[in-house]
Structures are given as C-alpha cells and as structure tokens.
N, C-alpha and C positions, 0 to 999 in steps of 0.2 A: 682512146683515153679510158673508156670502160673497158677494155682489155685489159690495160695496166694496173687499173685501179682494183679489178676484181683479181689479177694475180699477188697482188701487193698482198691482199686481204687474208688470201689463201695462204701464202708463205707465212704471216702473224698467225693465223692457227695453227697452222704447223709449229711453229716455235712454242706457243701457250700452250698446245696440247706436250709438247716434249719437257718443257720446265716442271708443269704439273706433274707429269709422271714423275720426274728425276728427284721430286722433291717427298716425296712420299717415304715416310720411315722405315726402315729395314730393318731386320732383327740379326745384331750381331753378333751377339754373344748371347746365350741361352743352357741353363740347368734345370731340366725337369726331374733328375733323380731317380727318374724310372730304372738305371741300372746301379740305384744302390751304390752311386759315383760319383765323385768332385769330378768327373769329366765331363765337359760342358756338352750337350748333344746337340747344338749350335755352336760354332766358332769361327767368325768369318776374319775375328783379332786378336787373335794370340791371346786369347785372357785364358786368366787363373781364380779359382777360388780359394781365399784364404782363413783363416781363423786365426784369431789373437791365442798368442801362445798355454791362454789361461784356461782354455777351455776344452771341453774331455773331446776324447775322438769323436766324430760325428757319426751317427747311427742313422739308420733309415726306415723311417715308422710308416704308417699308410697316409698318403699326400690328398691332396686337390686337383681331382676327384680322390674318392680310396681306391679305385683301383689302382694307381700309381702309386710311389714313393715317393715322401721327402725327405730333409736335411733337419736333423736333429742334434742342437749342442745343449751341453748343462756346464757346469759352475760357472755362472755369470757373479761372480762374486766380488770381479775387480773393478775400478774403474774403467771405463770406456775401452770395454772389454767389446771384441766386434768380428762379423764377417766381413771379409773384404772382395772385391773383383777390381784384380788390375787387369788395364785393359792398355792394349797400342795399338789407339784409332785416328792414325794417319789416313786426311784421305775424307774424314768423316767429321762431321758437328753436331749441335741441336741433342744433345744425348736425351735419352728417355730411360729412366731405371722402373720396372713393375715386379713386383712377387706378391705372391699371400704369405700370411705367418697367423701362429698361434702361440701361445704362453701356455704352462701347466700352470696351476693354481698356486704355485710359488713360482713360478717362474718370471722374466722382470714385466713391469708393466707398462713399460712403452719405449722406443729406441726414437735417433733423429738419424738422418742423413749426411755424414761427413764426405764431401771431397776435396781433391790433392792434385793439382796440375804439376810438381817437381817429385811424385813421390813419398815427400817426408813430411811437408806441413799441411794439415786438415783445416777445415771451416766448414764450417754448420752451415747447409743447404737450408734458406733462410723458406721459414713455415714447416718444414719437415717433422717438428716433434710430434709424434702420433703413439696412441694410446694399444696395447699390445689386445688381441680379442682371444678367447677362452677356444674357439672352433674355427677351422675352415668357412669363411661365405664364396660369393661369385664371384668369381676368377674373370677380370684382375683384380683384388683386396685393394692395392694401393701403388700410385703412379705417381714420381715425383719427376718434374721438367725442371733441365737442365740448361733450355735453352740459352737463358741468361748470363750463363756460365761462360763467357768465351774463353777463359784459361785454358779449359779442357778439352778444345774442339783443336782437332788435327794434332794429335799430343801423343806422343810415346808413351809419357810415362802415366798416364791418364790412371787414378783410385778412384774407387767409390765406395766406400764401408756403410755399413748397417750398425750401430753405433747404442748402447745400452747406457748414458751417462752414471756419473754418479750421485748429482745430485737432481732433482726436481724432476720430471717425468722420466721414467724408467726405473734406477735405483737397482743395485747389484740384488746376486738373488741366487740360491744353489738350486732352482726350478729349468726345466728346459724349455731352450723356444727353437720352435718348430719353422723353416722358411719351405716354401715349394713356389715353381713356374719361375725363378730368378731369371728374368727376360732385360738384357739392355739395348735399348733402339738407338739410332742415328739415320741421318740420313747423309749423303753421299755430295759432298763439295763441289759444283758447278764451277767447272774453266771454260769459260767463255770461250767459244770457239770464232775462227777468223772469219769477218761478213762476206756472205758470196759477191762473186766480182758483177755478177748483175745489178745486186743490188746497188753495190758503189760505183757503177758505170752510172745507171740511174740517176743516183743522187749528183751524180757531176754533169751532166749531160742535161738533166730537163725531162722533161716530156718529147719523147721522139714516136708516142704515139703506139710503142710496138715493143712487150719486153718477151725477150727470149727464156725461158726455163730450162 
C-alpha cells in the first residue's frame, strides 16, 4: 500500500514539476534595434513591425542602455497614428507586450495599447493609457498583460499597435518618439497528453498492493 501510495505521489510531482515549466513565458518575438533594423532579432512567429503610413522613416538613435540602438519615428501629427507588431501565434496564449520609449519635448505625450484578433478591427487594451517620459529608465519601462484577451490567443492574424490617440492622453505632435527592447511573450498551449495505462489499470482494478512503473 505505501509502495503505491509513495509512487502515485512521485508521478504528481512529476506532472507539477512539468506543467510548472510548460507554463512559464517565452519570448517570441523580440526588436532590440541593435542592427539599426525592423528585423526582429527574436522571431519564433512570423512577426512584422509596422508604422502607420504617416510617419517619417524610422531612424535609429542611441537606446536602452546607449550602448545599443533604438526605433525612432516623428510626424505623429495624425490621429491614431501608430507602431504595429503583427504576429501568427498559433500554438501560443497569455500574450505579454513590454518596451521602453521616450518622447522629445514635442513629441506626443502619451500612447494606449490597441489590439485586433481579425486584423482590421482595434480596441483599447483596457488601463493601457500611459503617460510618454522625456528619458530612458530600467528596462522594462512598461508591461501590458494580455491575458484576458482570449480573442488573440492561438490566432493568425494576432495585432498589437502602440497607439498615439487623438484626443485626451497623447494628442498628435510633429516631435519624435523613441521605442527600444520591443519584447512580446506567451506561453505555449498545453494538450493534454493520454494517462499512462498504469495509472488507469489502477484506478480500475483497486489496490492490488503492487504498482508497476
């Protein structure tokens, strides 16, 4: 009986130790800018970075830290003028978006977080509106969780824009704003795998005093 009992036990931490890991967030798409690049130097999902077409080419000034590069755009002059990352994260849930950013002293004063589970239609990533800072701080600057999101989990056509409104926090602006460490997490979709036949010999059978592994 304590044979069974202390095997039973063993195979539950086995299982809780493998969930725990399986469940821990990944970094799947990642822009540090170091090569002066919209090329993502993380990409485990086909993502793209993009910019609303109002805005000047992007240049790459000293990032977070300076000895790297980031992502610099200016004429924020339109409405909900924005950076975009589409991503096809089949496979994957739970999204986590982080970067740092900085404003010039005209540049806008604060962006929110739109996403788009088809693509074409956006919503406000609800608390997202945040306030634009003058300098680089410690990396990561700002984390917005997705969790709640289930549209966008296991999704092809999965958006997520960085978003400059036009009215009430942000407001257009011909100043540039600065992003660097453009990092997006998930974690990876658990399929249950089929119970070993011991166990379910077990559970049909009773206690036979003796389990095999």
């Amino acid at each position: 009986m304590r044979s069974k009992q202390f095997s039973l036990f063993f195979l539950g931490i086995l299982a809780f130790v493998f969930v725990i890991g399986a469940v821990n967030a990944a970094t799947l798409s990642e822009w540090n800018f170091d090569g002066s690049t919209l090329v993502p130097s993380v990409n485990v999902t086909a993502a793209t970075l993009n910019l609303s077409t109002n805005l000047t080419t992007p240049t790459f000034p000293s990032g977070n830290p300076s000895t790297g590069f980031a992502m610099s755009s200016a004429n924020w002059t339109v409405a909900n003028e924005y950076i975009e990352v589409d991503l096809s994260i089949a496979g994957y849930e739970n999204l986590i978006l982080r970067f740092d950013e900085r404003a010039s002293l005209t540049g806008p004063t604060g962006f929110k977080i739109h996403y788009s589970s088809d693509g074409t239609t956006f919503t406000d990533l609800t608390g997202s509106a945040t306030s634009t800072v003058a300098a680089f701080t410690t990396h990561p600057m700002h984390t917005f969780d997705f969790s709640a999101v289930t549209s966008i989990d296991n999704n092809i056509n999965t958006k997520l824009r960085i978003t400059v409104p036009s009215t009430g926090i942000g407001s257009g602006s011909t100043g540039t704003f600065v992003i660097d460490n453009l990092r997006v997490e998930g974690t990876a979709i658990i399929i249950p795998t089929t119970t070993p036949s011991e166990i379910t010999a077990c559970t049909a059978t009773g206690n036979s005093g003796k389990l095999d592994i």
